[in-house]
PAZAPA-4460 file (N, C-alpha, C; in steps of 0.05 Angstrom, whole numbers, plus 32768, in hexadecimal, padded with zeros to 4 digits):
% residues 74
    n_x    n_y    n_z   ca_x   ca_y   ca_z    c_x    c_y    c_z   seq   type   mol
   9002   73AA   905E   900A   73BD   9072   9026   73B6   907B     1      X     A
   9036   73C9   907C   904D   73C7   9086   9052   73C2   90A7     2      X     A
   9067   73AF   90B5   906C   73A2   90C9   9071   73BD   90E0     3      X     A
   9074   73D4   90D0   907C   73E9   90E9   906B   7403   90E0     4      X     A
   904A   73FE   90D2   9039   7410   90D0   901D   7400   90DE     5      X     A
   9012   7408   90F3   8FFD   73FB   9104   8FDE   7412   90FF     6      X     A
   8FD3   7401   90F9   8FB3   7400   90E6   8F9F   73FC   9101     7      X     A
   8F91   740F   9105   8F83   7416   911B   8F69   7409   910B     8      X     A
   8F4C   7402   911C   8F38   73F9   910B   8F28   740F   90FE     9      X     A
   8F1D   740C   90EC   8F0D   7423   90DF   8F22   7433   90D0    10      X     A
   8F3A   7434   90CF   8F55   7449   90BF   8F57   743D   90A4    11      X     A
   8F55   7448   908F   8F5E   743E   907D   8F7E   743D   9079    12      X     A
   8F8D   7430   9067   8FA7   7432   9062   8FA8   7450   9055    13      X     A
   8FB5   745F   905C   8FC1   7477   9057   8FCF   7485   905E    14      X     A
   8FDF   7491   905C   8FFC   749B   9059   8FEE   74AE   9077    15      X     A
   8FFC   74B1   908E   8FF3   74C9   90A3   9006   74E0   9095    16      X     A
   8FF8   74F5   909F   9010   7516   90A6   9017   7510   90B5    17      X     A
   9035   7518   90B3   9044   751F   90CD   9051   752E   90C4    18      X     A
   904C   753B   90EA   904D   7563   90E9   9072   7561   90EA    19      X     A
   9075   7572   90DB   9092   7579   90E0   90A3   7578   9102    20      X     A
   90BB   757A   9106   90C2   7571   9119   90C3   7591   9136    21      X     A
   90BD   75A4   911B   90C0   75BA   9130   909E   75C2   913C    22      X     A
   908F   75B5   912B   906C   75B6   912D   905F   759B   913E    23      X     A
   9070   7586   9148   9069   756E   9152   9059   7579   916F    24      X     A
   904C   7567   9177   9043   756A   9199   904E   7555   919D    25      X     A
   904C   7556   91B6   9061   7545   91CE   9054   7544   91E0    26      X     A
   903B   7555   91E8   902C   754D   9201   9017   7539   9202    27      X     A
   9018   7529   9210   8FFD   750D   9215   8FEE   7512   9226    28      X     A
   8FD3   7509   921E   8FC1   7505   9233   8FAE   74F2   922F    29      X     A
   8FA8   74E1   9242   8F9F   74CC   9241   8F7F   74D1   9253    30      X     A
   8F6F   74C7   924A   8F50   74CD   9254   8F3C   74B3   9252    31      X     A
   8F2A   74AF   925F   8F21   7491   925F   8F08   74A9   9253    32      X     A
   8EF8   7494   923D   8ED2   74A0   9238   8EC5   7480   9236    33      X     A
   8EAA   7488   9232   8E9F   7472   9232   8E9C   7469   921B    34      X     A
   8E91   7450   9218   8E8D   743C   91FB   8E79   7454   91E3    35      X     A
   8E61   7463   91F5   8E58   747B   91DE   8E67   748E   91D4    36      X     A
   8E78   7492   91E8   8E8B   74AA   91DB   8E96   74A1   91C5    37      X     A
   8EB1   748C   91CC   8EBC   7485   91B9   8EA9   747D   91A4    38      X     A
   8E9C   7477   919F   8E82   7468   918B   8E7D   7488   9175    39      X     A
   8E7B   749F   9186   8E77   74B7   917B   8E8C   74BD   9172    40      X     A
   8EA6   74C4   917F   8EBC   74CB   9170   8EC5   74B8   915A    41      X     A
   8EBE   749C   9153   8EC0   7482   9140   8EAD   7493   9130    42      X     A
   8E9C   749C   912C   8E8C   74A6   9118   8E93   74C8   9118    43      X     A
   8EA3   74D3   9121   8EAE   74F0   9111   8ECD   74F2   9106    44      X     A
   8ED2   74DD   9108   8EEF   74D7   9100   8EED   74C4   90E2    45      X     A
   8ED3   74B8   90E0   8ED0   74AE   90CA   8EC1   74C8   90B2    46      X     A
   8EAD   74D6   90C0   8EA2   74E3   90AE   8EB2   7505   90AC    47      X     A
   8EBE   750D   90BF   8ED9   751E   90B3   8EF4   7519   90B5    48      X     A
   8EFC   7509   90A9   8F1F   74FB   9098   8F36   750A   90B6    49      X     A
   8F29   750E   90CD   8F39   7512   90E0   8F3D   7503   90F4    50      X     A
   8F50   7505   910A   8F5C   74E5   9115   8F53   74F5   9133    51      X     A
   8F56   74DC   9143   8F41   74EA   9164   8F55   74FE   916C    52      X     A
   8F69   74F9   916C   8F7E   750F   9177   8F74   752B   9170    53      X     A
   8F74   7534   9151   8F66   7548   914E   8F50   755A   9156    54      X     A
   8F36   753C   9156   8F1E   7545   915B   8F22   7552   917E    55      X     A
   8F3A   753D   918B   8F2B   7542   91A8   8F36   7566   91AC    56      X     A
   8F4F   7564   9198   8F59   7583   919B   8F52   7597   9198    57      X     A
   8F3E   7598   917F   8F28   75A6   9178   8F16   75AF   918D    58      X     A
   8F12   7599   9198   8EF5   759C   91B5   8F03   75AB   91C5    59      X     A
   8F1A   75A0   91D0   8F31   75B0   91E1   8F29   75D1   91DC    60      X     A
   8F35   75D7   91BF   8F37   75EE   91B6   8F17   7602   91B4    61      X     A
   8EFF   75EF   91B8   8EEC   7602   91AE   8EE0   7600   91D0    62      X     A
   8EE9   75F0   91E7   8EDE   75F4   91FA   8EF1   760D   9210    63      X     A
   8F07   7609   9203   8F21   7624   9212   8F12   763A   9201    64      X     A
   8F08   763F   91EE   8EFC   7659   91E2   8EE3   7668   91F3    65      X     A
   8ECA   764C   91F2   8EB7   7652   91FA   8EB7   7666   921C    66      X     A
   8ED6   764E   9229   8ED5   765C   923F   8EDB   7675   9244    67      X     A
   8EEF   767F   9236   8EFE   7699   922F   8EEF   76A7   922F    68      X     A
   8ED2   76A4   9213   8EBF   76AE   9211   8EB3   76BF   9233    69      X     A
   8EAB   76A9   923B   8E8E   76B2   924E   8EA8   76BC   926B    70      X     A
   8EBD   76C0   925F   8ED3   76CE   9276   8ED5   76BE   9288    71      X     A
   8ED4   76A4   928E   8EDA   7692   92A8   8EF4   7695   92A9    72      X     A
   8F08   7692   929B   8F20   7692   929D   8F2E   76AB   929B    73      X     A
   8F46   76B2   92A4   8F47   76CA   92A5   8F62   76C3   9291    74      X     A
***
């Protein structure tokens, strides 16, 4: 492993995507869960080849739907 590529546990060595510079995000958010959560997201990041960032965006994305759905939000 190279001195300026950092190897998270469970990651194999592999090349990441990175999104082009006009497709990048820039916004952070930082969230505390508990030892099960993370333990859950450690097991859907292994069994679909996606990184937590994704997954949590995904949830983001299908819990802003659901709401839309049932009209809470206008």
């Amino acid at each position: 492993m190279q001195h300026h590529q950092k190897q998270y546990r469970g990651e194999s060595m592999k090349k990441s995507k990175r999104r082009k510079d006009a497709d990048a995000l820039s916004n952070v958010v930082s969230l505390r869960i508990s030892d099960q959560e993370k333990r859950e997201l450690e097991k859907i990041t292994k069994s679909s080849s996606k990184n937590v960032s994704e997954i949590v965006r995904e949830a983001i994305e299908l819990w802003i739907s659901r709401r839309k759905r049932f009209c809470l939000d206008s």
